[in-house]
C-alpha positions in Angstrom: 35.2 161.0 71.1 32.7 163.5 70.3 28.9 163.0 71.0 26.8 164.0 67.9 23.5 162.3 68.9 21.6 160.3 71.8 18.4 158.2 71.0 16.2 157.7 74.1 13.3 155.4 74.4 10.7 155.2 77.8 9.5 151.7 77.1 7.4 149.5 80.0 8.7 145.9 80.0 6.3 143.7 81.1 7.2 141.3 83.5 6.0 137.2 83.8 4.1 138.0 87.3 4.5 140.8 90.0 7.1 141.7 92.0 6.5 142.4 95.5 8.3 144.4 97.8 8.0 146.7 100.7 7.4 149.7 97.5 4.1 147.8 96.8 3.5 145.3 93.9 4.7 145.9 89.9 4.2 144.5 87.0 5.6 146.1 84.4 9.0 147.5 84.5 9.7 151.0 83.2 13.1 151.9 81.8 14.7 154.2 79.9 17.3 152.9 76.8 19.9 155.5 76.0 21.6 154.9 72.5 25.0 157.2 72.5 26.4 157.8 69.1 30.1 159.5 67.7 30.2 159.5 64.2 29.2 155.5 63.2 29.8 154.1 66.6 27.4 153.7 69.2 26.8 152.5 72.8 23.7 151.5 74.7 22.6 152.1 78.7 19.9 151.8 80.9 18.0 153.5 83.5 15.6 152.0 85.6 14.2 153.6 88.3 10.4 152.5 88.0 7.4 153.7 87.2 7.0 155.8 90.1 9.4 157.8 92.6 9.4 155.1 95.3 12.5 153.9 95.3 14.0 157.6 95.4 12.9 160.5 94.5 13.5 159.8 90.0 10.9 157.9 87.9 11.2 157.0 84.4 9.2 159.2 82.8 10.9 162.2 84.3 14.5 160.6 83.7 13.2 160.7 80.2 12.2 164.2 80.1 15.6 165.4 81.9 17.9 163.8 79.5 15.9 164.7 76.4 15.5 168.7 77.3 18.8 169.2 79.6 21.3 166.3 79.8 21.8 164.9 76.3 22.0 168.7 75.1 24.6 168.9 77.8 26.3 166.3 76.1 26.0 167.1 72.2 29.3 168.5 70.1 31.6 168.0 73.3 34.9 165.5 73.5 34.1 162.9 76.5 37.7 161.1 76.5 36.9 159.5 80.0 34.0 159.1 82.3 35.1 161.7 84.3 34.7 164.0 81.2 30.7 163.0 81.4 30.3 163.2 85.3 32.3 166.8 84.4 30.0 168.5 82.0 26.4 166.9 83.9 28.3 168.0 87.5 26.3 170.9 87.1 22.9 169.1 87.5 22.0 167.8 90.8 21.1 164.5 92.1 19.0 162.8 89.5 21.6 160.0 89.6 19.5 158.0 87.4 18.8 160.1 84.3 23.1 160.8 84.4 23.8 156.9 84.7 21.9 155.9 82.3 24.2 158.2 79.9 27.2 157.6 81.9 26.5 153.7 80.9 26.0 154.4 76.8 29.2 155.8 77.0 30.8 153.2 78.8 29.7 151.0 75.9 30.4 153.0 73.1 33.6 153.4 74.7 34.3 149.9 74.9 33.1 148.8 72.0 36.0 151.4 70.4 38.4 149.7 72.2 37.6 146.7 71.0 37.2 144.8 74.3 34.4 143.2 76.5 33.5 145.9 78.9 34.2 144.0 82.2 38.0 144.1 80.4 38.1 147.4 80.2 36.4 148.4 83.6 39.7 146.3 84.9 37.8 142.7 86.4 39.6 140.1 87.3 37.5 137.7 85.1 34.5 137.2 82.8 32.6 135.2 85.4 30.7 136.5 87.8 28.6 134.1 90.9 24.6 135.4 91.3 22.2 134.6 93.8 18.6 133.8 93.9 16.1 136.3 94.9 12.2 136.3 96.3 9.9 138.6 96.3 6.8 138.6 98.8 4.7 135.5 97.7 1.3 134.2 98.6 2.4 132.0 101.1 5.8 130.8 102.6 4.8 127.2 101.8 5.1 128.4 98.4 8.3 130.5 99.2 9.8 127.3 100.6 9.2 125.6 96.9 11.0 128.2 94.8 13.8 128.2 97.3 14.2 124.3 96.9 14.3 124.6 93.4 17.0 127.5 93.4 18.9 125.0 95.7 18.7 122.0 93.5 19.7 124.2 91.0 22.7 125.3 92.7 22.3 129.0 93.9 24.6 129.9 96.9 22.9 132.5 98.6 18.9 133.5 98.8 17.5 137.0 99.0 14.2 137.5 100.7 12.1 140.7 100.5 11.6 141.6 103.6 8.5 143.9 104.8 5.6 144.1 107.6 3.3 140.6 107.5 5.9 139.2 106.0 9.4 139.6 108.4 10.4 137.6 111.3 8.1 134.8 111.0 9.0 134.6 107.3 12.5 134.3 108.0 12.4 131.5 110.8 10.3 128.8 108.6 13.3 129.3 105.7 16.0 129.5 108.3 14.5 125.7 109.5 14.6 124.5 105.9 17.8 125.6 105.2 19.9 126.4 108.2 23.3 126.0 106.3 22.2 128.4 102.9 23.6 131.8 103.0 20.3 134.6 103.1 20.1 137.7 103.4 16.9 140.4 103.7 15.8 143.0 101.9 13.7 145.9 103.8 13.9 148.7 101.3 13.7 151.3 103.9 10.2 150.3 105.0 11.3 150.4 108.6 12.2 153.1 111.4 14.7 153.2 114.2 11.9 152.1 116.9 11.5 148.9 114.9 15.2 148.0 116.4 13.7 145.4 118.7 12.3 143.5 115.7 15.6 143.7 114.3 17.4 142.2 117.3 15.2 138.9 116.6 16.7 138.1 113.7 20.1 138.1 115.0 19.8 134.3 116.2 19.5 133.3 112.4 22.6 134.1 111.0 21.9 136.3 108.3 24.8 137.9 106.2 23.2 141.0 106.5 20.1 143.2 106.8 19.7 145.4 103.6 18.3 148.9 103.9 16.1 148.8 106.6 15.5 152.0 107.7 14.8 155.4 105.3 16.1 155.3 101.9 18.2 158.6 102.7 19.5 157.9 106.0 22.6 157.1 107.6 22.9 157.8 111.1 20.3 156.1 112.4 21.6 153.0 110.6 24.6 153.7 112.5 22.2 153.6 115.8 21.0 150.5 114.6 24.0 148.7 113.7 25.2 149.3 117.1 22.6 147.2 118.6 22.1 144.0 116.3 24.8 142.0 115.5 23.6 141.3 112.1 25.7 143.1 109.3 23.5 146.5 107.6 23.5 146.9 104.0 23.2 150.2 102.5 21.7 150.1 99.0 19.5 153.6 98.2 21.3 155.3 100.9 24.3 155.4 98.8 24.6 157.8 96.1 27.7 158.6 95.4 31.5 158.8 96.9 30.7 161.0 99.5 27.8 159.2 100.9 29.6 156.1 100.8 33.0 157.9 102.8 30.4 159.2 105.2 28.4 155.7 105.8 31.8 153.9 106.1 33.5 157.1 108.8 30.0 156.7 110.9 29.6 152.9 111.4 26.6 153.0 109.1 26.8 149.7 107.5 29.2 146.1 106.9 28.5 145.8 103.4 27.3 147.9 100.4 25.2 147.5 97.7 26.3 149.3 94.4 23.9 149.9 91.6 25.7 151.8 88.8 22.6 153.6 87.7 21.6 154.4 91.7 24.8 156.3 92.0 25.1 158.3 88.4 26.7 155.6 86.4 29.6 153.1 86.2 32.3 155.9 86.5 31.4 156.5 90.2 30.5 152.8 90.9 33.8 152.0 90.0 35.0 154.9 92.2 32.8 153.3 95.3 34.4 150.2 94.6 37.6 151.3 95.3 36.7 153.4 98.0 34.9 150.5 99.6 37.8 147.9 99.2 40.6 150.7 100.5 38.3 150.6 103.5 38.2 146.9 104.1 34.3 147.2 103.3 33.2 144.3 101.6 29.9 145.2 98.7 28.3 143.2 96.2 26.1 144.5 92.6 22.3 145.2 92.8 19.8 145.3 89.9 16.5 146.8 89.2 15.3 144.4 87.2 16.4 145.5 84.3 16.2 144.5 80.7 19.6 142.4 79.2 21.2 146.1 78.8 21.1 147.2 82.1 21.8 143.4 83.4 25.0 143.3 81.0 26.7 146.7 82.4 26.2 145.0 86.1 27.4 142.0 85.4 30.7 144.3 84.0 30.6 145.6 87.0 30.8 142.7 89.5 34.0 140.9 88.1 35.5 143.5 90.0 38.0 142.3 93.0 35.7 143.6 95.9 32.6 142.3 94.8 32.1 139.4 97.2 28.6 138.4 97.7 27.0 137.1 95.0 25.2 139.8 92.3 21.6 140.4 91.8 22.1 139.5 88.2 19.0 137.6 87.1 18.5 134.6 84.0 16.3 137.0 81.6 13.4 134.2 81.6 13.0 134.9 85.3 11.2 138.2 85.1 10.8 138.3 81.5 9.3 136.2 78.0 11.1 137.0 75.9 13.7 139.7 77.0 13.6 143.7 75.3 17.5 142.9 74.4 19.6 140.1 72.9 21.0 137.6 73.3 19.2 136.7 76.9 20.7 136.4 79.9 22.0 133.0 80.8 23.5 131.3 83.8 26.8 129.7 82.7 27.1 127.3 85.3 25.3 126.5 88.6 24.5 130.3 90.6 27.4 131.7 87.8 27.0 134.1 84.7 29.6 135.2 82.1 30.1 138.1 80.2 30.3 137.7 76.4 33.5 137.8 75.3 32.4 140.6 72.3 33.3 144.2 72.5 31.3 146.5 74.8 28.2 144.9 76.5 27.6 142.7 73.8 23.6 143.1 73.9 21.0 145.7 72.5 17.6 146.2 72.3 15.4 144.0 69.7 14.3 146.7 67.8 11.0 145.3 67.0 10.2 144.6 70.9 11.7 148.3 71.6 9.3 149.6 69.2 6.7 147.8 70.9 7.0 148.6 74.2 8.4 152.0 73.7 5.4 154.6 75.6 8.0 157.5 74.6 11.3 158.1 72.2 13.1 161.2 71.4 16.1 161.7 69.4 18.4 164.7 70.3 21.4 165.4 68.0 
């Protein structure tokens, strides 16, 4: 199909109350919506990397300004029959895995919605329904903590993430661990740790976690390897995977039990899918991540995760969670007890309320 024009819109989503993590505290989400077109038909993706380069090394205002000035033009007038064909003519860019996956996703949808399937279909899952966990971010108090777990319990989530980040580690972990000793948890560092924290590391050991994700720098992987040597709790890899080759490399050195794929993190669903296979080839079990985004991003990861070697439960969130109302439509809704669905229309089946777009948008650009 041949791309004749991409809308792109920086908007700031605020969110119901902070989120706090290892990064620091946010509360608004910045994202960038891609709208792909070819001829009548288009498609809609995501981008979130935040507000600033914290995560990695892209923010949202400079994913903006790369795909309006270099990437979309990249993309304008060509034939892109495949997601390999996109990956192909951006290949010549480097890195800046967010501002190519957030194309990489439009087309995905534009692509499905030709084909006249759900995306999850098309990407191959084995079903529309997908199981999500729970996550917390760094509260006032772990009394409090203790009362939004019980709740996600009573509601039926099977598995708890807890941000995880100095003040609020070990201590943290061993008051939930007494509450619940049976509930699956895991912890989320986000690279706020080093190798000479290993000794820390060891102490969680004793409560059973299913894994440790990220803990050291966001673009390491042998010291991970170090690490995983000594604890006997599983490592994660989230940021440090980027693509295919870091993911062969992490999996060859030792690095890590599970990963953690993001589609945008890693330039898009095309390569995801490719980590994916290279991950279940290898016997490596790895699960779908989020970055809070709106119901676009949220719908392409949900596609994502009905995929066979996804077997932790996704970081796919109920829209009301983070935000009232949503940027897209329909919201995000659990469809059973810790369990989402994807809609059974073609593509993603979700945009952007155009109204709330407009509203939140801090930048917008057409290039065609």
């Amino acid at each position: 199909m041949k791309i004749d024009r991409i809308d792109l819109f920086h908007v700031a989503m605020p969110l119901v109350y902070p989120f706090r993590t290892a990064y620091g505290d946010e509360y608004t989400i910045e994202s960038v919506l891609v709208r792909m077109w070819s001829g009548g038909a288009y498609g809609w993706g995501e981008a979130t990397p935040g507000r600033l380069p914290i995560y990695c090394n892209e923010w949202a205002a400079g994913v903006f300004a790369l795909q309006r000035d270099h990437l979309a033009p990249a993309l304008l007038g060509r034939d892109i029959e495949s997601g390999q064909d996109l990956q192909q003519a951006l290949s010549s860019f480097k890195d800046n895995y967010f501002a190519k996956g957030g194309l990489d996703l439009a087309w995905w949808d534009l692509h499905a919605r030709g084909e006249g399937k759900p995306l999850w279909e098309v990407l191959g899952g084995s079903g529309p329904t997908v199981a999500v966990g729970a996550d917390f971010g760094v509260m006032e108090s772990v009394d409090g903590l203790l009362a939004e777990i019980d709740k996600a319990v009573a509601a039926g989530f099977r598995r708890v993430k807890l941000k995880f980040r100095p003040g609020w580690d070990v201590d943290m972990v061993a008051q939930v661990r007494e509450a619940h000793p049976d509930l699956p948890i895991h912890v989320d560092c986000n690279s706020a740790y080093r190798l000479d924290d290993a000794a820390m590391f060891k102490r969680l050991d004793p409560y059973g976690l299913a894994m440790l994700e990220q803990p050291l720098a966001h673009n390491d992987l042998v010291d991970h390897a170090t690490l995983q040597g000594e604890i006997d709790t599983p490592i994660c890899l989230d940021e440090s995977i980027v693509s295919v080759d870091r993911a062969r490399k992490a999996i060859e050195i030792g690095a890590c039990g599970w990963i953690n794929i993001k589609p945008c993190r890693v330039g898009g669903l095309t390569v995801a899918v490719a980590i994916h296979d290279l991950c279940q080839e290898a016997s490596v079990p790895c699960w779908v991540g989020g970055m809070l985004e709106s119901a676009v991003g949220q719908s392409h990861n949900m596609a994502l995760a009905t995929l066979p070697n996804f077997s932790y439960p996704a970081d796919v969130f109920p829209s009301d969670r983070f935000y009232a109302p949503d940027l897209a439509q329909p919201e995000v809704t659990l469809s059973g007890p810790s369990e989402m669905t994807c809609l059974d229309t073609p593509g993603i089946g979700r945009e952007p309320d155009l109204d709330r777009l407009e509203a939140q948008a801090v930048a917008r650009a057409t290039v065609s």
